[in-house]
Each structure stands twice: as C-alpha cells, then as structure tokens.
N, C-alpha and C positions, 0 to 999 in steps of 0.2 A: 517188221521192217517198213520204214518210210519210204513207197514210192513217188517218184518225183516224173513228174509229166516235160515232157520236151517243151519250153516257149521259148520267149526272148529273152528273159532271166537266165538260162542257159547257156542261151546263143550267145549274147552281146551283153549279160549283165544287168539286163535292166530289170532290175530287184528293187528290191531293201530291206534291212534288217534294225531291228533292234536289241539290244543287250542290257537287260532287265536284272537288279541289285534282288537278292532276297535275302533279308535281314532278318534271320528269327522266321523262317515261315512264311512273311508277310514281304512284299512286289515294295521296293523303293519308286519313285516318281513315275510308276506307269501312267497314267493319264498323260503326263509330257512326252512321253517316251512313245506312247499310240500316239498323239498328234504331231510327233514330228514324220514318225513312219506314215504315215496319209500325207500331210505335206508331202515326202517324198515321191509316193506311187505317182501323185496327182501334176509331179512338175514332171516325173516319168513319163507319164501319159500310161499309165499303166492301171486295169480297170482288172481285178480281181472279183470275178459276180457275186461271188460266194460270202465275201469279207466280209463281217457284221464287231461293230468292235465291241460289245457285249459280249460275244460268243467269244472274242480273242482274249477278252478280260478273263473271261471264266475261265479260260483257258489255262492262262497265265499263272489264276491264285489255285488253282486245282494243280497245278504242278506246283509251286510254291508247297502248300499243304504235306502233295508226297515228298519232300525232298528229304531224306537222309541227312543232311548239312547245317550246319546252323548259320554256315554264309553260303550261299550259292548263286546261279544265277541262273535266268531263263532267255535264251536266245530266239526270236520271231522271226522268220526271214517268208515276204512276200515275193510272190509274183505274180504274172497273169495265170498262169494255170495253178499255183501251189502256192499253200500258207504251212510254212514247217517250224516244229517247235523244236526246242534240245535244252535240256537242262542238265547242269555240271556245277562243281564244287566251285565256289570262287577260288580265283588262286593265290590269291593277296593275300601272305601270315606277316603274322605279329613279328618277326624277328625283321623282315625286308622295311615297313615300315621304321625300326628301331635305326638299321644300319644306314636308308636311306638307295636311294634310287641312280647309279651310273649311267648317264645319257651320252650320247656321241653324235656329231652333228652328221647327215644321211650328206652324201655327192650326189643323190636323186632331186629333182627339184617337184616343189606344187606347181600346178598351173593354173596361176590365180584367175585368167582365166575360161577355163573350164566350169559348165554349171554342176559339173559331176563333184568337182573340189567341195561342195558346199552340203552335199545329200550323203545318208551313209548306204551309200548301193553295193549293189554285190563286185565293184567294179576295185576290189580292195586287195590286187595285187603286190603294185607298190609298198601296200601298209605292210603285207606278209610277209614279202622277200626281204624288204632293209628291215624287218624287226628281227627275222631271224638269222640272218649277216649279222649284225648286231649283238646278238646273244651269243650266239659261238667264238666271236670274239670277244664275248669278258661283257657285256653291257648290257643292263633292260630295258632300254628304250630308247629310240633313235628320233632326231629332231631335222624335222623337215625345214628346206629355204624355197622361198617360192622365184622365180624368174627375173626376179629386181634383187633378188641377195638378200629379203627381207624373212624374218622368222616369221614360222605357221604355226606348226602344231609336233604332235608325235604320232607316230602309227599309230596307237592307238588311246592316245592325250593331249588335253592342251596343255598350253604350258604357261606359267605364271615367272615371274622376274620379280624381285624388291630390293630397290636402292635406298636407304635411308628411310624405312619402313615405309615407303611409298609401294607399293601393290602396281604393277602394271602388268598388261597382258597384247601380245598382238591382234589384230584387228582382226574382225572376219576378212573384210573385202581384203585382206592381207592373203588368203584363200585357206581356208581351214572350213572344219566343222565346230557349230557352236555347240557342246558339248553341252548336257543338262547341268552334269557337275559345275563344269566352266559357268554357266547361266544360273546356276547356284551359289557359286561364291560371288558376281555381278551384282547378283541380288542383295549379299548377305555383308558383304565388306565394299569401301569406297576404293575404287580400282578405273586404273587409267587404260582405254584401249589406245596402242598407239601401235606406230610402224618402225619397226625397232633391226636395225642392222645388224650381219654377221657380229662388226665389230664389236657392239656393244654389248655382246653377251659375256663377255669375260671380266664387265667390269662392275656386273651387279656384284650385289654380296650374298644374294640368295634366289635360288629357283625351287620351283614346286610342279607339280605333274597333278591333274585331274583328270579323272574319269568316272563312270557311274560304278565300277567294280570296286577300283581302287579307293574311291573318295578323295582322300587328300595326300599326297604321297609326295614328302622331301626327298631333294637330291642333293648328293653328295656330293659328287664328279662331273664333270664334263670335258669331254674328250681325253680323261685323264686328270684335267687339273681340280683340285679342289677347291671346295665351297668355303665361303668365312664365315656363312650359316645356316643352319636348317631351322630356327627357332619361330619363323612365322610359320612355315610349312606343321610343324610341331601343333603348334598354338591350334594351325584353321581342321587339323585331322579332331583335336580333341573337340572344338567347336562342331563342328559335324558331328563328331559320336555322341554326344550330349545334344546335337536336337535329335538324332535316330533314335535316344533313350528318352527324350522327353514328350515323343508322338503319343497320342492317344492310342495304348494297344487294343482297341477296340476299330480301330481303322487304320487301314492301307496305309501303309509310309508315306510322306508326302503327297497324300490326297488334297490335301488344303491348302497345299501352296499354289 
C-alpha cells in the first residue's frame, strides 16, 4: 500500500503528474514527459529532495517490463513530500479508434489566464468532473472554451481542426497544455496555431483528438452533429503507428526525438 505524506500537493494541488505510453514493454517519449514534469515542479516552486530523474527512469521501464499488457501506461505523480507511480492497462481499443471519438463542447471555461492552465498539476478537477458529465451523457471527450469564447483543448486532449486539408490547431496562449502528442504531430506535419472561435468549429470538415495514450484519435461527432471526415485523423493514427513500429527496438520509444 502507497503511503502518501500530507504537503501542499494535498493541500492546494501543487503537484504534477505525468502519463507515460507503453507500447510493447518499452516508455513512449519519457525523456519529454520527465522534462516537462521538472518544468512543472520548478514554475511550482516545488522542491522534491529525494527526486533523481535516473532513479524515476528506472522506475518507469522497471514497470513497463512488469506489465501484463501489451499497451499500457505508467502514471508519475510528484510532490514536495511524494513521488507515486501507478501502472494500468491503456484504455484505447481498436474498435473506438475505428468508429471514431464523440466530443461536446464543456459550459466550463479555461482561464487563459491562469499559469495553472499551462502545467499538468494535480489541480485537474475541471478535467474530471466535465469528462465524466460528458460520458454519462453519450460522449468521450469534452472540449473546453477559454474566457474570449476561444477553443483550447479537451480534458484530457488537444484538439486538431482541417479545412481543405489545411491542419490547424489552437494556440497555447489560447490556454491549454501542450500535449507531447500535440508537439508530436507540430513537429511531424505542417500545421497552423491559430485562435479559432466557438463559431468556427462547425464549419471544419474534420477534427482529431491527441494525446500520449490515445495517439491520434478521429472524431465523428460534435455535440451531436456529424463530421464530413475522419480521413486525415485516419491517415496521422496510421503515421504514428508506423514510426512506433519503425523505432529501434533496441531503445526507448522516442528517445531520439
């Protein structure tokens, strides 16, 4: 049994976490996934003595190793007093990918800004409550507006838009988390950050959801109405599964990126 020490991670949230891909055994992008979790501590102000990110690694592919799963994933959650680990099956099957992701716009707003908006802290209420309002009502994933009526992110995704196979996605300062996935496909496809209104989301022809679990995940629905496509969302999941199968299995998943 994990016990957990009283600090200010408790108190008031001030943590962080990260949620770590294992594909086959082997940790997707931890290297980026430890250096945003340090980022974070450190705009926290939050000083862990104990925390050596060697020891955290080892950590990490030592649970990878034991995992029963052939997808799963390892969750890291710091504080000032505690570094706790938890590993679970990922929950993203093959049939959700196929049929495609129902999202629904949240009545909760980001606050762009907030420096909290930007870190992934333990301060992830919000994300919990409207995803699972959201879910009970028929949906997987709920899409945040920030305080101008501007698109952010999902509880627990970014979110991608294509009009005329043009790739655009909303801006950080728009208040989101830059997702590794999201800084993934940034990298890997030509994509426009822009600040993108309620209105205009009904008039793409296609959205996509990113995350480090999911990878690349088409959506069907939004708020109901349907999508005229999923075929780049299609396109950038199979793009992804083909560099996850073309890494050197002789090293970490995106160690070299």
């Amino acid at each position: 049994m994990t016990h957990i020490a009283l600090d200010n991670g408790y108190r008031f949230g001030l943590g962080a976490f990260e949620t770590i891909a294992i594909e086959e055994k082997k940790p997707v992008f931890y290297h980026q996934h430890l250096r945003r979790l340090e980022d974070a501590l450190k705009q926290l102000q939050v000083e862990h003595k104990d925390y050596c990110r060697e020891e955290v690694m080892a950590k990490i592919r030592s649970l990878a190793v034991d995992s029963t799963w052939r997808r799963a994933a390892v969750k890291v959650i710091v504080s000032e007093k505690n570094i706790v680990y938890s590993l679970r099956e990922n929950p993203y099957k093959t049939e959700m990918y196929e049929q495609g992701a129902a999202i629904k716009l949240s009545t909760v707003m980001r606050n762009e800004s907030s420096p909290l908006t930007y870190l992934k802290t333990l301060n992830y209420g919000d994300n919990h409550l409207e995803k699972t309002k959201a879910q009970r009502a028929g949906y997987d994933e709920v899409i945040f507006l920030n305080t101008g009526g501007l698109l952010t992110e999902g509880a627990v995704s970014n979110l991608f838009c294509v009009k005329d196979n043009v790739i655009c996605t909303p801006a950080v300062t728009c208040g989101l988390l830059n997702g590794i996935m999201r800084q993934h496909i940034m990298n890997t496809e030509t994509v426009k950050e822009a600040a993108i209104l309620k209105e205009q989301l009904f008039r793409f022809d296609e959205l996509f959801l990113t995350n480090s679990l999911m990878g690349v995940m088409p959506v069907r629905s939004i708020d109901g109405q349907q999508l005229k496509s999923r075929e780049t969302g299609k396109r950038l999941r199979k793009k992804y599964l083909d560099f996850l199968a073309s890494l050197d299995k002789g090293r970490t998943m995106g160690q070299n990126r």
